[in-house]
N, CA, C and O atoms as a Maestro MAE file, in Angstrom:
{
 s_m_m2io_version
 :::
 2.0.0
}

f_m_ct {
 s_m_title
 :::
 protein
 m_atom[268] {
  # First column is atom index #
  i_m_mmod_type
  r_m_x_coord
  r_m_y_coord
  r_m_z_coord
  i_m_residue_number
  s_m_chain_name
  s_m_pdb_residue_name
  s_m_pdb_atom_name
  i_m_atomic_number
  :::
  1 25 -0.978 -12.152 9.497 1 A "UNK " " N  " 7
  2 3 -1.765 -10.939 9.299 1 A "UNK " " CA " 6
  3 2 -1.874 -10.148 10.602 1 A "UNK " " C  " 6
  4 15 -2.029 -8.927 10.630 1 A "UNK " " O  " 8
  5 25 -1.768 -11.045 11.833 2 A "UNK " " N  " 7
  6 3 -1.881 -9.896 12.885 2 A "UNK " " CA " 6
  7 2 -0.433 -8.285 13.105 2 A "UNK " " C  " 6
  8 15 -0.577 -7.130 13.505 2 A "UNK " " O  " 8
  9 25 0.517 -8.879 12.719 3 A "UNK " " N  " 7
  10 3 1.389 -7.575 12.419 3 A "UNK " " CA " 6
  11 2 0.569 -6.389 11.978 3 A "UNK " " C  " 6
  12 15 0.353 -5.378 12.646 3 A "UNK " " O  " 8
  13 25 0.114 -6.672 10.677 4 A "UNK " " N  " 7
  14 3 -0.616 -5.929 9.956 4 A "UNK " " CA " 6
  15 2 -1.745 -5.579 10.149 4 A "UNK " " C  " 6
  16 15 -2.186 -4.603 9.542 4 A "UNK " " O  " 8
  17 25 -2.399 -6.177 10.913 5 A "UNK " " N  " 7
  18 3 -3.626 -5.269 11.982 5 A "UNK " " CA " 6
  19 2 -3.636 -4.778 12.914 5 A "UNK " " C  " 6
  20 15 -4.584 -4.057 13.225 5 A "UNK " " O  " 8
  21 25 -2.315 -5.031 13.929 6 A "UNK " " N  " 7
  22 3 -1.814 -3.983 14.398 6 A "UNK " " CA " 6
  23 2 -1.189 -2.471 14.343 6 A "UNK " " C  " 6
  24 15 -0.946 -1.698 15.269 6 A "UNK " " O  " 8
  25 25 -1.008 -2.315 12.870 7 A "UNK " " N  " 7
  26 3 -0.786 -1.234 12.461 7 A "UNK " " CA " 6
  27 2 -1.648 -0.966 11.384 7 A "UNK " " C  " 6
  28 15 -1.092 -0.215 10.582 7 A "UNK " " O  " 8
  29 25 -3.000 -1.342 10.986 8 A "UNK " " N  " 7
  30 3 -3.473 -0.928 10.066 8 A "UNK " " CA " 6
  31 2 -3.995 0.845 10.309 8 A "UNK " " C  " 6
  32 15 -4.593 1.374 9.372 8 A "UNK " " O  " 8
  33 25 -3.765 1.536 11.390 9 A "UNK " " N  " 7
  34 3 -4.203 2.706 11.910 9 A "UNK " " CA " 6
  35 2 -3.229 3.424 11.123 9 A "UNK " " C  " 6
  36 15 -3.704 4.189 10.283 9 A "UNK " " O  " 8
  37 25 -2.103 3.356 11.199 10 A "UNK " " N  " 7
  38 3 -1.058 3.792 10.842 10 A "UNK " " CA " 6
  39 2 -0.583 4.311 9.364 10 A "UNK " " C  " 6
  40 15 -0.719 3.384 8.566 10 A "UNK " " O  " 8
  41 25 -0.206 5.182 8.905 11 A "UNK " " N  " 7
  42 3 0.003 6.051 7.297 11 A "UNK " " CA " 6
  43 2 1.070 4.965 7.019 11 A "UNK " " C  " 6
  44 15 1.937 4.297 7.583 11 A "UNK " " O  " 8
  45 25 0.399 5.219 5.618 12 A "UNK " " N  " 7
  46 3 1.143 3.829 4.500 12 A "UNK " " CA " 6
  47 2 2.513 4.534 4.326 12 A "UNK " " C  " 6
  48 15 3.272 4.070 3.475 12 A "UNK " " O  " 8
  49 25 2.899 5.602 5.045 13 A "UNK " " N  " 7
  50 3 4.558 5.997 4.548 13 A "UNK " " CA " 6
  51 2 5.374 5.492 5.803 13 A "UNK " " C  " 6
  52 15 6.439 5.967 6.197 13 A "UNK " " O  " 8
  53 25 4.699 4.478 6.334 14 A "UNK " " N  " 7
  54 3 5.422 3.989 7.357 14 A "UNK " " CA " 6
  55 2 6.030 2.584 6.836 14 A "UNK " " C  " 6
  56 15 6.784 1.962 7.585 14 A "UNK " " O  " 8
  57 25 5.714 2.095 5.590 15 A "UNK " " N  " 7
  58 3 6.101 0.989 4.536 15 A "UNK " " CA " 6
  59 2 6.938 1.350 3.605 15 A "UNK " " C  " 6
  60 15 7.085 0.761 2.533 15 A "UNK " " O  " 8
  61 25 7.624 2.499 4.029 16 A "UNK " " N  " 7
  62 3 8.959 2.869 2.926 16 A "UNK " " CA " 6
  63 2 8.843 2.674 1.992 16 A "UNK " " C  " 6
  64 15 9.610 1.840 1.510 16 A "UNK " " O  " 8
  65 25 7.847 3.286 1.142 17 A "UNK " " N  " 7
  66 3 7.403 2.874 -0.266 17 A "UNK " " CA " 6
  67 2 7.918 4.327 -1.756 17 A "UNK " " C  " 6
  68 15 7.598 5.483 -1.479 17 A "UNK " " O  " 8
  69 25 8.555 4.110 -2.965 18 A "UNK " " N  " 7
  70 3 8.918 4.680 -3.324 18 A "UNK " " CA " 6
  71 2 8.018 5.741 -3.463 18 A "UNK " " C  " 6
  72 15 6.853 5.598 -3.090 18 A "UNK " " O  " 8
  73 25 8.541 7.122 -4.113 19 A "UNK " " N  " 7
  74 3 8.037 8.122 -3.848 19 A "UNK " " CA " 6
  75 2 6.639 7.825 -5.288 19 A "UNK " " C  " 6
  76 15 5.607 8.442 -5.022 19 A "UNK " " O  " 8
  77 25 6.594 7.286 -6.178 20 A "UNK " " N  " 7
  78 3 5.617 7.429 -7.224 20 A "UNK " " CA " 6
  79 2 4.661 6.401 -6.579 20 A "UNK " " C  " 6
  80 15 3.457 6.626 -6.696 20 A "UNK " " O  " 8
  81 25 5.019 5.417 -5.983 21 A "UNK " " N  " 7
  82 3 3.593 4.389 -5.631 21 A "UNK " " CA " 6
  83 2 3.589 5.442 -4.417 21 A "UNK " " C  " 6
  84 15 3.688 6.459 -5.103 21 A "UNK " " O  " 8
  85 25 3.553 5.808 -3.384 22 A "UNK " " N  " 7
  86 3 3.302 6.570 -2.367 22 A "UNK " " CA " 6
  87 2 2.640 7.884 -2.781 22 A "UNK " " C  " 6
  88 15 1.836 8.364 -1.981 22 A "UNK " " O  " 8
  89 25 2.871 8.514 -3.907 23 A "UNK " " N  " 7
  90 3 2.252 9.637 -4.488 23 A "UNK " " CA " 6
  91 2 0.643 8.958 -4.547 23 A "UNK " " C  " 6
  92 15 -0.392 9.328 -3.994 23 A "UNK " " O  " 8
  93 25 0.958 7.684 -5.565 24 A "UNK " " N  " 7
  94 3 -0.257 6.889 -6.386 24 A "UNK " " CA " 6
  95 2 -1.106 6.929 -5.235 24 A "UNK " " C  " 6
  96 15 -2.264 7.296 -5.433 24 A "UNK " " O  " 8
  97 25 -0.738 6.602 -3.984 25 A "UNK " " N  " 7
  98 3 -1.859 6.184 -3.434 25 A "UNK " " CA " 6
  99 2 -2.275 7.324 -2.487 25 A "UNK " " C  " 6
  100 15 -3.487 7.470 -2.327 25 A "UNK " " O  " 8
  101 25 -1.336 8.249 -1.763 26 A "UNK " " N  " 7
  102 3 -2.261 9.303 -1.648 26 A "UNK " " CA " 6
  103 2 -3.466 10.281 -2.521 26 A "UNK " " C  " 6
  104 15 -4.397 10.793 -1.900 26 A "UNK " " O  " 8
  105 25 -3.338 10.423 -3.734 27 A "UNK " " N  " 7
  106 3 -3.793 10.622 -5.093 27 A "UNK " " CA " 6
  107 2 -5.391 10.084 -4.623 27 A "UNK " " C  " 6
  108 15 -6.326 10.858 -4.421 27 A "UNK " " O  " 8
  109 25 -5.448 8.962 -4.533 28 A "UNK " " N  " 7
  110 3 -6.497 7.981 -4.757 28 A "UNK " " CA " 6
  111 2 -6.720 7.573 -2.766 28 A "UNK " " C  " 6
  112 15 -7.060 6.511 -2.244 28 A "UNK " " O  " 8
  113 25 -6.465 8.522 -2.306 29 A "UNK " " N  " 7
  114 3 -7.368 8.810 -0.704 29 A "UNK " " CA " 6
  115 2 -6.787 7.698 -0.329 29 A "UNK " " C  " 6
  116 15 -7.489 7.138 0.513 29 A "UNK " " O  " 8
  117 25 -5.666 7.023 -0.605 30 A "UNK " " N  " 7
  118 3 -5.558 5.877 0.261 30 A "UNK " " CA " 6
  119 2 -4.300 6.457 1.236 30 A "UNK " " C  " 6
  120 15 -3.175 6.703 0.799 30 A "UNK " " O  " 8
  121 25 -4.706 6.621 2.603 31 A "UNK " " N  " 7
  122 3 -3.738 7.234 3.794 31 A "UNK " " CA " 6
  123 2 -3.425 6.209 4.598 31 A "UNK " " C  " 6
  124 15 -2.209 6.102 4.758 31 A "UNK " " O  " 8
  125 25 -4.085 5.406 5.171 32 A "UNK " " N  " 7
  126 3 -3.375 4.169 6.061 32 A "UNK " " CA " 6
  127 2 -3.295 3.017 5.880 32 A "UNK " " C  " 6
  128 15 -4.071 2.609 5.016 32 A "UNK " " O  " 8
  129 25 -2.538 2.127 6.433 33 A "UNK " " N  " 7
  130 3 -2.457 0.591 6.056 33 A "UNK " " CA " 6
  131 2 -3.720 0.024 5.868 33 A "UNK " " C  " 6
  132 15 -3.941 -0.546 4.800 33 A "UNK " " O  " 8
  133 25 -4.546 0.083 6.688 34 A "UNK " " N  " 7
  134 3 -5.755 -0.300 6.566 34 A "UNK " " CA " 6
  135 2 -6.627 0.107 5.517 34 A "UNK " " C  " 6
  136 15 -7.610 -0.566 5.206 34 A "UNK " " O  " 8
  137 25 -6.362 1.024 5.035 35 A "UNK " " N  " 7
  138 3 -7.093 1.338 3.504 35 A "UNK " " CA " 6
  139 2 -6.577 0.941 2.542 35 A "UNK " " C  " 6
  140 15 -7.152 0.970 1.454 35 A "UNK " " O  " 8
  141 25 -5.127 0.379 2.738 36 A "UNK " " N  " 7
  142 3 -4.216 -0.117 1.440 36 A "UNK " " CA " 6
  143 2 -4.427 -1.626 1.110 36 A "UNK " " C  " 6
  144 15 -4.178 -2.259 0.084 36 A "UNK " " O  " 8
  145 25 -5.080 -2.082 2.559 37 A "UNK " " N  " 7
  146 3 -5.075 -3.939 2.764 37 A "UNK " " CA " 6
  147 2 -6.740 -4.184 1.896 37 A "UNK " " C  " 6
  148 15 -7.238 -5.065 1.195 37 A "UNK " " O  " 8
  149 25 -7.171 -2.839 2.443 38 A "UNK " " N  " 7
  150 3 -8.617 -3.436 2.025 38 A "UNK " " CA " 6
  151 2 -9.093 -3.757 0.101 38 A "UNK " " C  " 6
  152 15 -9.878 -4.465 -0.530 38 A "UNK " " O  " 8
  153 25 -8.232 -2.913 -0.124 39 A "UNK " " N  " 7
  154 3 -8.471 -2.358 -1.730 39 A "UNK " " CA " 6
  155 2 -7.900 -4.258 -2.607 39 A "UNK " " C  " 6
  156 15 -6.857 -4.886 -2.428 39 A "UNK " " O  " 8
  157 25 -8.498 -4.429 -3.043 40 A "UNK " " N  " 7
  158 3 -8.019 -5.464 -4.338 40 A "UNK " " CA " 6
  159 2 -7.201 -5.165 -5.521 40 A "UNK " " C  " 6
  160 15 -7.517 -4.290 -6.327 40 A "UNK " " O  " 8
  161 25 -6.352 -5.751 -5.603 41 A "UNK " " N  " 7
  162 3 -5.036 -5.717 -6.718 41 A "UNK " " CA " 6
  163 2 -5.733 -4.795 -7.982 41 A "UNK " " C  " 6
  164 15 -5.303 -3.849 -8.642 41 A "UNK " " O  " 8
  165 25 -6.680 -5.345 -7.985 42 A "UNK " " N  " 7
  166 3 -7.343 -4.894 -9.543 42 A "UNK " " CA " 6
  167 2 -7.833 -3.564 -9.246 42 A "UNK " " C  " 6
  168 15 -7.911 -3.006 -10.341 42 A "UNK " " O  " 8
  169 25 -8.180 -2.817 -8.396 43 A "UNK " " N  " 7
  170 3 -8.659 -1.673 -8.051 43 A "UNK " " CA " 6
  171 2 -7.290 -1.168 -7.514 43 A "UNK " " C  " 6
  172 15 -7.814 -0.403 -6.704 43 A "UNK " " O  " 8
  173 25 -6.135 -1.000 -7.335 44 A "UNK " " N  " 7
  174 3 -4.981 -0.208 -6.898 44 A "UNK " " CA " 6
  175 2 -4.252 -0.136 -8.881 44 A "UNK " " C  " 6
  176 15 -3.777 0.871 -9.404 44 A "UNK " " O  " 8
  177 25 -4.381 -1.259 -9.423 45 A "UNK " " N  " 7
  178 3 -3.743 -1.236 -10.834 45 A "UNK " " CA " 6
  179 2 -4.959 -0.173 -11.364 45 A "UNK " " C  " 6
  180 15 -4.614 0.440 -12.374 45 A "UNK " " O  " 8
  181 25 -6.160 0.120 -10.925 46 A "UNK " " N  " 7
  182 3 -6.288 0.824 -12.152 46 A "UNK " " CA " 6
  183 2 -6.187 2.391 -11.858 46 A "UNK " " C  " 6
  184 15 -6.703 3.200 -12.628 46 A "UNK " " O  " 8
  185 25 -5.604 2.721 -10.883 47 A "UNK " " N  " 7
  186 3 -5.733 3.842 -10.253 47 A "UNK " " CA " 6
  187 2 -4.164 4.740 -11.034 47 A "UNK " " C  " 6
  188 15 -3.064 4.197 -11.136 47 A "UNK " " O  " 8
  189 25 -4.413 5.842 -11.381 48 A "UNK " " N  " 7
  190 3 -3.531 6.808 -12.737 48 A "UNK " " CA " 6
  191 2 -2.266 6.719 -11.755 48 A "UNK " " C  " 6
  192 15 -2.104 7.082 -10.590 48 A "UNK " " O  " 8
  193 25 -1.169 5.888 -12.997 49 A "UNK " " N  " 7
  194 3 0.314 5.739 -12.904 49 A "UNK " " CA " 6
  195 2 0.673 4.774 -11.708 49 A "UNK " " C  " 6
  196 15 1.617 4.860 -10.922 49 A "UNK " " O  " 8
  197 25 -0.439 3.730 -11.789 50 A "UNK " " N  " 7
  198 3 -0.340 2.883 -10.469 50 A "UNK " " CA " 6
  199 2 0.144 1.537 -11.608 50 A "UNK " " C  " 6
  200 15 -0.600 1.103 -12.488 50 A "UNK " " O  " 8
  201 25 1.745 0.973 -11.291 51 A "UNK " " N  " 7
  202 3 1.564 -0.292 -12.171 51 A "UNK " " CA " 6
  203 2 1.993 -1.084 -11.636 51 A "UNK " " C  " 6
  204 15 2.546 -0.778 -10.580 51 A "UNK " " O  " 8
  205 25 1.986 -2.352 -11.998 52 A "UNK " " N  " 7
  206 3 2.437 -3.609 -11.775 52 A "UNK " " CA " 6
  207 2 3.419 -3.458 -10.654 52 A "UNK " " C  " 6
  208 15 3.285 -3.883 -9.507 52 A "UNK " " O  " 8
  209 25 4.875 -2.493 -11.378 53 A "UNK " " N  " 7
  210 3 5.789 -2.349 -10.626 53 A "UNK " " CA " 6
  211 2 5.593 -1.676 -8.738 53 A "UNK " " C  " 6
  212 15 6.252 -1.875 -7.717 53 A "UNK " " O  " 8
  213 25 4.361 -0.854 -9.040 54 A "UNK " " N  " 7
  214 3 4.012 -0.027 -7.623 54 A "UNK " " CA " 6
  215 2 3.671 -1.444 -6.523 54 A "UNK " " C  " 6
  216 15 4.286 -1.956 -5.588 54 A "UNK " " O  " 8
  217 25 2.506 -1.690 -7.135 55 A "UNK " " N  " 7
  218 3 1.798 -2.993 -6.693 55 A "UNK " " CA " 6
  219 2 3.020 -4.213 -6.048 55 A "UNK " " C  " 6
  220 15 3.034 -4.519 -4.856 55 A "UNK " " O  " 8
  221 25 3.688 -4.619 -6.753 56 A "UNK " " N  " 7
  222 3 4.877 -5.497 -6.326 56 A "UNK " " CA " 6
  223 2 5.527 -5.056 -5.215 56 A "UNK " " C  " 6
  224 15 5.732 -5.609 -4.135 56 A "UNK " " O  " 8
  225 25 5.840 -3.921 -5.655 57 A "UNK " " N  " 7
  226 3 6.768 -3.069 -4.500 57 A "UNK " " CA " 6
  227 2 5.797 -3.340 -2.896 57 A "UNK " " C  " 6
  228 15 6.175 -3.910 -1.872 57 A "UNK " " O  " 8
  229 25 4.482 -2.691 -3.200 58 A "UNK " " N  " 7
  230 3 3.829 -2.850 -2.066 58 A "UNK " " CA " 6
  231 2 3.552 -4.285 -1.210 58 A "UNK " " C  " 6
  232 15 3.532 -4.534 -0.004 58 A "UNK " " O  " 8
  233 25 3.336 -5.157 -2.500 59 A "UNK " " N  " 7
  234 3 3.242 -6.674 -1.949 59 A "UNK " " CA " 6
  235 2 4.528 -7.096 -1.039 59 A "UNK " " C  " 6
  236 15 4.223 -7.874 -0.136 59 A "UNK " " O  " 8
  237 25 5.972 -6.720 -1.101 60 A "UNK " " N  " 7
  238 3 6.887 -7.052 -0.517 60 A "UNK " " CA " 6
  239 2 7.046 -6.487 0.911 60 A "UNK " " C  " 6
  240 15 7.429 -7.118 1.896 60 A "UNK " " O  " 8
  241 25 6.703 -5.253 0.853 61 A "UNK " " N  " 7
  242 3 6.618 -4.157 1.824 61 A "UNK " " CA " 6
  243 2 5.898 -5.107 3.082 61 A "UNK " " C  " 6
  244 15 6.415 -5.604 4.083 61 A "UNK " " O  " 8
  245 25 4.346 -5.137 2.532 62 A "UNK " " N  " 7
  246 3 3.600 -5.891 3.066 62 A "UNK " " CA " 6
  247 2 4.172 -6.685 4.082 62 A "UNK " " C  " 6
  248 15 4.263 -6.507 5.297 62 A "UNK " " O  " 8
  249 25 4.744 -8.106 2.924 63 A "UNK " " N  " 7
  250 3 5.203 -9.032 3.257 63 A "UNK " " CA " 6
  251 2 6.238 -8.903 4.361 63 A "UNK " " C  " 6
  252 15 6.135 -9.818 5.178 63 A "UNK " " O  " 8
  253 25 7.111 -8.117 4.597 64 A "UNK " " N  " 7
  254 3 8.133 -7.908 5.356 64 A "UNK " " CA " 6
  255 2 7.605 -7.302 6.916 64 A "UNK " " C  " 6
  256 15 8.165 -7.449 8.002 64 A "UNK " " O  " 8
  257 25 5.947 -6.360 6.504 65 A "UNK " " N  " 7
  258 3 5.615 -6.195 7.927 65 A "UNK " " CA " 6
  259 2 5.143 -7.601 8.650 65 A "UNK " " C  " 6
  260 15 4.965 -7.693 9.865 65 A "UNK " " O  " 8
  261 25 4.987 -8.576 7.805 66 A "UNK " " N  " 7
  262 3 4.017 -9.631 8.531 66 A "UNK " " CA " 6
  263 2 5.274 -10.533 9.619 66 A "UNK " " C  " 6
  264 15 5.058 -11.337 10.526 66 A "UNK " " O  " 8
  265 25 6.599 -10.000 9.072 67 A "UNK " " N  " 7
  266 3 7.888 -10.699 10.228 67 A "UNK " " CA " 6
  267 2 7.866 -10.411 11.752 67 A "UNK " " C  " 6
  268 15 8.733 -10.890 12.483 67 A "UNK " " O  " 8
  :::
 }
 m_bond[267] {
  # First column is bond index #
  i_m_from
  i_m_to
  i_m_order
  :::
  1 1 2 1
  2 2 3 1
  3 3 4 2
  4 3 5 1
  5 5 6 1
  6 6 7 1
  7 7 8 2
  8 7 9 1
  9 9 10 1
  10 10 11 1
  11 11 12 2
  12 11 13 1
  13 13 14 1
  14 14 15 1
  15 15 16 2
  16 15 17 1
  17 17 18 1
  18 18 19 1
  19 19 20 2
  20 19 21 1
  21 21 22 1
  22 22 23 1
  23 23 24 2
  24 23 25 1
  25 25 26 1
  26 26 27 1
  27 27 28 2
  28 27 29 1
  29 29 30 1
  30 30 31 1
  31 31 32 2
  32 31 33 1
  33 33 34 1
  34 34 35 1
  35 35 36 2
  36 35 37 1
  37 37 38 1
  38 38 39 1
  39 39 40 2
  40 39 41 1
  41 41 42 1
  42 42 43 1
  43 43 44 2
  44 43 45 1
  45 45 46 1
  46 46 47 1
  47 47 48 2
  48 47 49 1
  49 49 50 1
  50 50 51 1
  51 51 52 2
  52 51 53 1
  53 53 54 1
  54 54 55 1
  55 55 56 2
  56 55 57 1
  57 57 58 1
  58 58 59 1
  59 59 60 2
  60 59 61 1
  61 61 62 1
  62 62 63 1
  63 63 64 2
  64 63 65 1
  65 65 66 1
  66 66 67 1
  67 67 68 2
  68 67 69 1
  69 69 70 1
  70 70 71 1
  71 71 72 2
  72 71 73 1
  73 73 74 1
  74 74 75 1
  75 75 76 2
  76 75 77 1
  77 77 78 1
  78 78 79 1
  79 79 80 2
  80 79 81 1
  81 81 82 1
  82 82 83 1
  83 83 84 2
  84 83 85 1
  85 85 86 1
  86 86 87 1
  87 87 88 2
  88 87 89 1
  89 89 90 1
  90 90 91 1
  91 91 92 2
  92 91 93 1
  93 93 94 1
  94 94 95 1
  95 95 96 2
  96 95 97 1
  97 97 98 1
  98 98 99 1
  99 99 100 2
  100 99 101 1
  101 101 102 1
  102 102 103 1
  103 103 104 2
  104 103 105 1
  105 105 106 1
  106 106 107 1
  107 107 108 2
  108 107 109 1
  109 109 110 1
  110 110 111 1
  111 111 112 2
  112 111 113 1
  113 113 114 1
  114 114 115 1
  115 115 116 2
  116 115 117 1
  117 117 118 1
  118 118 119 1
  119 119 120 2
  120 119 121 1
  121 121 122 1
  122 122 123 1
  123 123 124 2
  124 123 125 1
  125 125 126 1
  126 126 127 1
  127 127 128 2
  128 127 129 1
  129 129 130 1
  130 130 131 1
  131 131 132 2
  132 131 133 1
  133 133 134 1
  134 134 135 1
  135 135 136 2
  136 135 137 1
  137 137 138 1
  138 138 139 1
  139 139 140 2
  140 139 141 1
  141 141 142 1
  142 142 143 1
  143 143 144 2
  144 143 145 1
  145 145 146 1
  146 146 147 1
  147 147 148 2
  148 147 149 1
  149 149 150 1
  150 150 151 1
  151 151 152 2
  152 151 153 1
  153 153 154 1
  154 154 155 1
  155 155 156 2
  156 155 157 1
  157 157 158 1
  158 158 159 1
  159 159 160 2
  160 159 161 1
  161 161 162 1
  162 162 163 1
  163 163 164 2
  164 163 165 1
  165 165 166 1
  166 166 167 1
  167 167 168 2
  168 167 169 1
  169 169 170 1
  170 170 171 1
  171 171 172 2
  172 171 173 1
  173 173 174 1
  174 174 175 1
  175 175 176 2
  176 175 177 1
  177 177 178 1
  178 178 179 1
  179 179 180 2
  180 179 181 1
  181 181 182 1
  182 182 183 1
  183 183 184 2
  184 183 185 1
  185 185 186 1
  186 186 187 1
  187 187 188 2
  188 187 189 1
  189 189 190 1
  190 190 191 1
  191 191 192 2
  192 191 193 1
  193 193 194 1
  194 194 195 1
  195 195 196 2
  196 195 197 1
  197 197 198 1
  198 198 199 1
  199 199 200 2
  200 199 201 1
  201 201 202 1
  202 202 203 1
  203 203 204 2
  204 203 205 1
  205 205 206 1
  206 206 207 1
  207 207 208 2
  208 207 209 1
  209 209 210 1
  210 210 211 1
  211 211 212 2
  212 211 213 1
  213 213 214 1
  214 214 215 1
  215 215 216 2
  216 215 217 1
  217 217 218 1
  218 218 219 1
  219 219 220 2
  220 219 221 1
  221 221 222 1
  222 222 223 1
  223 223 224 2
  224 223 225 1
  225 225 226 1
  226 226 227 1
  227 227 228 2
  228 227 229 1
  229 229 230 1
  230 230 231 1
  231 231 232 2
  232 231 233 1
  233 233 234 1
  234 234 235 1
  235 235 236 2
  236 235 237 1
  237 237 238 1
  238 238 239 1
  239 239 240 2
  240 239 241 1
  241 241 242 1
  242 242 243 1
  243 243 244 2
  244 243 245 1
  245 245 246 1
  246 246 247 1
  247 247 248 2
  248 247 249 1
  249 249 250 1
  250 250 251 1
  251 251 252 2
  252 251 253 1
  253 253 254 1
  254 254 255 1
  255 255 256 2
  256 255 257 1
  257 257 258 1
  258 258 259 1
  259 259 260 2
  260 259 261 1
  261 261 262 1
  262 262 263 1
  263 263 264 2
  264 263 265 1
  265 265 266 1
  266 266 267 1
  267 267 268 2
  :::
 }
}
C-alpha cells in the first residue's frame, strides 16, 4: 500500500483507466487516488453506469501501482 500513498495526491487518470470508468468517476467527484482508495466497492458499484466491469478494471490498475 505504500506505492499507493504515495500517490494518493495524484488524479485517478494517472491509472490509465478506460474512458467510461474514468468518466464514472469524475461524474461522482471522485478526482484523485486518494478519493478512489477511500470509497468501498459497494459505494463505486452503485454510482450511474459504474459496473462490475469498471470496478475490476480499477482493482487491477490498483494492483499494478502497488509494484
Amino acid at each position: 500500500m505504500g506505492r499507493i500513498r504515495e500517490l494518493k495526491n495524484q488524479p485517478v487518470e494517472i491509472i490509465e483507466l478506460s474512458t467510461r470508468a474514468l468518466n464514472c468517476l469524475k461524474r461522482s467527484k471522485i478526482r484523485t487516488i486518494g478519493d478512489l482508495i477511500c470509497r468501498k466497492e459497494e459505494e463505486l458499484t452503485s454510482y450511474e453506469n459504474f459496473d462490475k466491469e469498471s470496478l475490476d478494471e480499477i482493482k487491477v490498475r490498483l494492483s499494478e501501482l502497488r509494484r
